[in-house]
N, C-alpha and C positions, 0 to 999 in steps of 0.2 A: 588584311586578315586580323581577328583577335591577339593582344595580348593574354598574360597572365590578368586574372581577374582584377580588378580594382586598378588595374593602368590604362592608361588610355595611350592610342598608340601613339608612335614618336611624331610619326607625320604630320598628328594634329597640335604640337608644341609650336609651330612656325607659323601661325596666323599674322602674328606682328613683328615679322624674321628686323634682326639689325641692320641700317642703314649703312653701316661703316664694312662691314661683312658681308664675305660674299655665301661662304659656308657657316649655312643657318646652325649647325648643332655639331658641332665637335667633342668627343669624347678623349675626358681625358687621361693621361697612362703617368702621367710624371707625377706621381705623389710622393709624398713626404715620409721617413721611415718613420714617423709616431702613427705609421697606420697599417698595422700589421695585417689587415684583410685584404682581398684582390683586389686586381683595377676595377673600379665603380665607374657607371656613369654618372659622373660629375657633373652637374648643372649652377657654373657660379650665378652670385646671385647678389642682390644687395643687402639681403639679408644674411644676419651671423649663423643663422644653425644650419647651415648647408653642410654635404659632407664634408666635400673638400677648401680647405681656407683658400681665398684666393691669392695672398700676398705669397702661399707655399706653393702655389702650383705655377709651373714652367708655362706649360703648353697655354694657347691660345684659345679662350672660352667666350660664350658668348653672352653676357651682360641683360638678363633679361631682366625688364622697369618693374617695379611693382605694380605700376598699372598695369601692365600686358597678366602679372602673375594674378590679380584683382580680375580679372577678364578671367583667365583660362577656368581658376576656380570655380568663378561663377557659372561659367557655358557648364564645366564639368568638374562639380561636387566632390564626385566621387577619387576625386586625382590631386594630392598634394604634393603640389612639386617643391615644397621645405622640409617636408620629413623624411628625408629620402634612406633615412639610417633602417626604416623599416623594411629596407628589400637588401637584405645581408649580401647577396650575392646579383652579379649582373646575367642577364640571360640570352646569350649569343643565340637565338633559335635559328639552325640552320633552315629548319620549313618555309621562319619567317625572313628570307634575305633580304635585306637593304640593298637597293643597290640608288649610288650617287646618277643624276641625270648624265646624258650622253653631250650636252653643252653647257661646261664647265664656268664659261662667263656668265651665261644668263643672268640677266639683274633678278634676284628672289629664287635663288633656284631653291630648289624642296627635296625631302628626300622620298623616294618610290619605295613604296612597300611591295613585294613582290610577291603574285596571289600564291595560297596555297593549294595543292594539287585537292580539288570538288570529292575526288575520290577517297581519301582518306579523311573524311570530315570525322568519321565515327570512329574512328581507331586514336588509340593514344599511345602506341608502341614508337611511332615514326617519331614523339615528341620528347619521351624520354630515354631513346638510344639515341646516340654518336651527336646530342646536338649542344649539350652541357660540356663545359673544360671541367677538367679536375679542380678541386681547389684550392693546388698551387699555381695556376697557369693565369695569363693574363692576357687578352689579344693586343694586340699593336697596334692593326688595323680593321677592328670591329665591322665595318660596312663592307669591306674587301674579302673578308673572311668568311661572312656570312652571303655575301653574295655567291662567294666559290664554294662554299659548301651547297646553295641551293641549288645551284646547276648540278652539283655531282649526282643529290639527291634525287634530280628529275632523272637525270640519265639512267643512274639503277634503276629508278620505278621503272624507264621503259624496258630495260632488260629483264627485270622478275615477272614477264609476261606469266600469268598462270597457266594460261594454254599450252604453254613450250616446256614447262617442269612434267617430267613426270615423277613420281613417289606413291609411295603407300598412302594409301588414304586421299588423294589428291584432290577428288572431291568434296571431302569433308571440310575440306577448307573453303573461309567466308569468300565469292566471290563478293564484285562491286554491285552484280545485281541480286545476289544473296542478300547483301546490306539493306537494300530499299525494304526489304519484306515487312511486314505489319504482323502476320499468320499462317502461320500453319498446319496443315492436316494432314495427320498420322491414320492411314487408310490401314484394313486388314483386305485382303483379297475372298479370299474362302469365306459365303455363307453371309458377306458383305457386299462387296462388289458385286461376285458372280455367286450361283449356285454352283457347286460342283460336287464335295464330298459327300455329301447330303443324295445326291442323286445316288454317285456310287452303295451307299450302304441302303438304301429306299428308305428312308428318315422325313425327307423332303415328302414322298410321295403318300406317307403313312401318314404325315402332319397335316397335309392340306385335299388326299381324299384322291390322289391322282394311283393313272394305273401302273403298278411299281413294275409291269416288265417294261413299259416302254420307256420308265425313268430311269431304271437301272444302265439298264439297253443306252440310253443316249449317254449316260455317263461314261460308260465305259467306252463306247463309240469315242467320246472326246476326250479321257485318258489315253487311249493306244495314239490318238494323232498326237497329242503334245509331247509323248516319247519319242515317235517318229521323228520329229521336228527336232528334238532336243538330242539325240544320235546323230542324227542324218545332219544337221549342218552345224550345230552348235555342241558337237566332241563332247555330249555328255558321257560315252562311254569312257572319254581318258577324265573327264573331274568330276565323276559321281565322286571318288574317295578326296578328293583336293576341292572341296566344297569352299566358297569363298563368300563373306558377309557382304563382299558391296565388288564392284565388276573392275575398280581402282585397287582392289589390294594390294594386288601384285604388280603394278604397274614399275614401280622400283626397281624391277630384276629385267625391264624389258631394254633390251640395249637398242630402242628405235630403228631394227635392222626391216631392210623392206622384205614385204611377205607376198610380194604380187607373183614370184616363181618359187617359194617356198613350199617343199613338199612335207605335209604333216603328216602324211601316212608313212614315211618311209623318217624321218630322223629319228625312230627306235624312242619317242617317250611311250612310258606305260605311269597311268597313273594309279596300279593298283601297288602296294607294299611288295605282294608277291614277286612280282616280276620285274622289280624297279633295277634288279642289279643282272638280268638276263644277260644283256650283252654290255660288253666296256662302251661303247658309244651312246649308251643310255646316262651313263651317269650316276652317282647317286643320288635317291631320292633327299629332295630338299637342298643338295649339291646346289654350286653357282649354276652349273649346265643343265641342269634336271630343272631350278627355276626360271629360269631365261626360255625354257620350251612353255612352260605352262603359263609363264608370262605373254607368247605368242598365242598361244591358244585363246587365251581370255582378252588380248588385244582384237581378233578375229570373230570373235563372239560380238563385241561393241556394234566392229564394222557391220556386220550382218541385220545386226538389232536397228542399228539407226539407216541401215539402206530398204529394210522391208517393215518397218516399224506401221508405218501407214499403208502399205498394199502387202501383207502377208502372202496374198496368192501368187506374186511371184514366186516363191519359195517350192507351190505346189507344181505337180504336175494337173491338168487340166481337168482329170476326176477327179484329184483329192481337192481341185477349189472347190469345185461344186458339191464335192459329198461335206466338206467342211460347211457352207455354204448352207446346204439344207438341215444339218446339223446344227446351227445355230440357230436357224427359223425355229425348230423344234422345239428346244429349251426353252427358247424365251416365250413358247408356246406353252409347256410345261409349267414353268415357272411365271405365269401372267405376268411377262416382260418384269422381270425380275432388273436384268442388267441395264436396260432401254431408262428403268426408272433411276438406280443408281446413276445412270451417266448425265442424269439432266443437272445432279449434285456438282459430282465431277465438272462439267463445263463452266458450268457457272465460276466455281471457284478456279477454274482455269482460267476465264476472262478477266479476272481480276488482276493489276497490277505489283497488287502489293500483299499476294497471297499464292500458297504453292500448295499441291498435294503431291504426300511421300506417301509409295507403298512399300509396308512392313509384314511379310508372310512368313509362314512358317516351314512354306516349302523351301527346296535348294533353289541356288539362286541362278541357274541353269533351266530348273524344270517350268520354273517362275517364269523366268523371260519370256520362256515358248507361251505359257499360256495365257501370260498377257498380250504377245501378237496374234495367237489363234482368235482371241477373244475380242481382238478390233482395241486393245488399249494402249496400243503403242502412243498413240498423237498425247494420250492424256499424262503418259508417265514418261518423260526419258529416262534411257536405262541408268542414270545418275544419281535418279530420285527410287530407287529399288531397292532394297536391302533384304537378307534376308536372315530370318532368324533363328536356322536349324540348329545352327553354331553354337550360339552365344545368346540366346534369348533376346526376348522383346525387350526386357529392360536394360539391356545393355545396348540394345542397338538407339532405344530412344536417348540414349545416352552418348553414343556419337550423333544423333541426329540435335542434341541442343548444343553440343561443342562447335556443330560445324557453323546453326544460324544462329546459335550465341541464346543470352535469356532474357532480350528485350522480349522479344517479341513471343506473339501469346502463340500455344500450341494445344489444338485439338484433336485429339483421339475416338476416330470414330470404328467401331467394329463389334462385333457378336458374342468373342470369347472370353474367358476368366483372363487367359494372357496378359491380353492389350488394358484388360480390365483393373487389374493389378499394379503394371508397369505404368497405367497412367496417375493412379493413386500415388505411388511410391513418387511420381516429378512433379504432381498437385497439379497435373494438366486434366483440364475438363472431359468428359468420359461422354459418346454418344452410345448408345447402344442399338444395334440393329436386330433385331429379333423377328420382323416381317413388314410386309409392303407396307403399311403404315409408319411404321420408324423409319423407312426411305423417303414418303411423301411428306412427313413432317420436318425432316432435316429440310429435304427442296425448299420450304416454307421460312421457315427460319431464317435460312439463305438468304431467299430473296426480300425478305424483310429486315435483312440488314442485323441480326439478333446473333445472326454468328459471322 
């Protein structure tokens, strides 16, 4: 693994290890009291400006020629192993542990650097917590020390599995395949993706010449089923009022209790104000008990989301598939394949590796769910990647969306409204605007010519 900049690491000191010595690089702890700074690694030398004099030091060092020193310089420039007074302090890294070979006689033996875990490449929190001593502290056995630290190091990583935490915000946090991303795209739903509100008020149908009872008529036909959907199995009657920005908020207050015989009709939550203190077995609202129920509710919601995400019509009864079903024929007849042309955007940048699309509406983020399963968009959104921003606006939500994948990476804003249009101004992320089928067939374009 790298050291600190301008060192080169210790493994490659040993090219011309001592003949009389079996342990190529000893560090040493026995200094002298005219040396008031911590134990250094000590490299005697035959030369006088080393840090440690050799005739003051105890321990057993290893004698390197000035041809070997005339060698290493020359392979590598950039490493002076005479000036050593320029690294004030020594650097125990526990990511980076030494560890001594497993056969201690070996004629030549070397020391193993110990890789560091692939997955924290991009983070530097791991490098500067718990792996520096203070600056009164000295280790004894630098190799043994740093070796026992990096094993502890691996073992935590494998228990801070992110999967198995839960907390607030749980997804805003960077995963390891978060990290790979290159880009991002900030979707709006509404008037973007699909038509919808636009049918409801005949704006749509006034715009482009179509006949407004039969657009109105579909709109509203596919509002009543996304209510349906959003009562009937995703409890928006108990969190219309407990509206939540992302489907993890509450995640914190869920005590992992199993829900497979849990009855949510009957543990008495209500989530309106009114009724929050009706019975003592309710709890009060916002109570530990009152959030560990809504915590369940929204745990339940997930499951639903990610079990019918791609065949919604399990969900239906066998007429509402089919009237859902001809119901979408319709629109996208209405709307000359309005969402058929958005999704060919959508896929594309779903096939890509090192690029993600987040949708950010202004609906709740209950009624959202529904109508992005009604609407066949389950496969292209998990409900991870959803946010919603009745709450807390668009610019705040783009605002956990750049804490969660950080501000390398570039982020595009595509959508119709002043909102999105504003909020993307305000974080200097590039602004698409969709205004009709031509601003969807030019974004496709773009895409696949590599320009976004």
């Amino acid at each position: 693994g790298a050291l600190w900049p301008g060192m080169k690491p210790e493994s490659g000191l040993i090219q011309t290890p001592s003949t009389s010595q079996h342990s190529v690089l000893t560090c040493t702890t026995g200094l002298t009291t005219s040396q008031p700074s911590p134990a250094h690694y000590s490299y005697s030398s035959e030369a006088s400006t080393t840090n440690a004099s050799p005739a003051s030091t105890s321990s057993t060092v290893v004698n390197i020629s000035m041809s070997a020193v005339a060698s290493i310089s020359q392979d590598y420039p950039t490493y002076t192993i005479l000036g050593q007074s320029q690294y004030q302090t020594c650097y125990p890294s526990s990511g980076f542990g030494v560890l001594t070979p497993a056969d201690s006689n070996t004629e030549n033996s070397a020391l193993v650097t110990a890789p560091y875990p692939a997955e924290k490449a991009n983070t530097t929190v791991p490098m500067r917590t718990g792996q520096r001593h203070s600056s009164g502290e000295s280790s004894t056995s630098p190799s043994l020390s740093r070796a026992t630290a990096s094993k502890e190091l691996d073992e935590q990583a494998k228990k801070n599995i992110p999967g198995k935490n839960r907390g607030k915000r749980k997804a805003d946090t960077l995963s390891s395949q978060d990290s790979e991303l290159e880009r991002v795209f900030l979707w709006d739903l509404d008037e973007t993706i699909i038509i919808f509100h636009s049918l409801l008020t005949g704006s749509y149908a006034q715009k482009y010449g179509k006949d407004p009872t039969l657009v109105i008529g579909s709109g509203l036909s596919m509002e009543e089923m996304i209510f349906e959907v959003a009562d009937t199995h995703l409890f928006f009657n108990d969190l219309e009022e407990c509206d939540q920005v992302h489907i993890e908020d509450v995640a914190s207050d869920d005590n992992g209790q199993d829900l497979s015989n849990y009855n949510f009709s009957t543990d008495g939550f209500s989530g309106s104000g009114s009724n929050a203190n009706h019975s003592s077995s309710v709890g009060v609202q916002g109570g530990v008990d009152w959030m560990r129920k809504l915590a369940f509710r929204y745990r339940r919601v997930r499951e639903i989301y990610d079990k019918y995400k791609t065949n919604v019509g399990g969900l239906l009864s066998p007429q509402k598939r089919e009237a859902l079903q001809r119901l979408r024929t319709d629109i996208e007849v209405l709307t000359d394949s309005w969402l058929e042309t958005a999704l060919k955007s959508l896929l594309l940048i779903q096939s890509r590796k090192n690029c993600v699309n987040i949708l950010i509406t202004t609906t709740q983020l209950v009624p959202a769910l529904a109508k992005v399963l009604l609407y066949g968009l389950g496969e292209v959104f998990p409900i991870e990647n959803i946010y919603s921003a009745t709450k807390i606006g668009k610019e705040s939500c783009f605002e956990r969306i750049v804490s969660r994948f950080g501000k390398k990476v570039t982020y595009v804003v595509i959508g119709d409204g002043r909102d999105e249009e504003v909020a993307a101004k305000q974080h200097n992320m590039p602004f698409w605007r969709i205004t009709n089928h031509a601003d969807l067939v030019s974004l496709h374009q773009a895409l696949e010519l590599d320009f976004l």
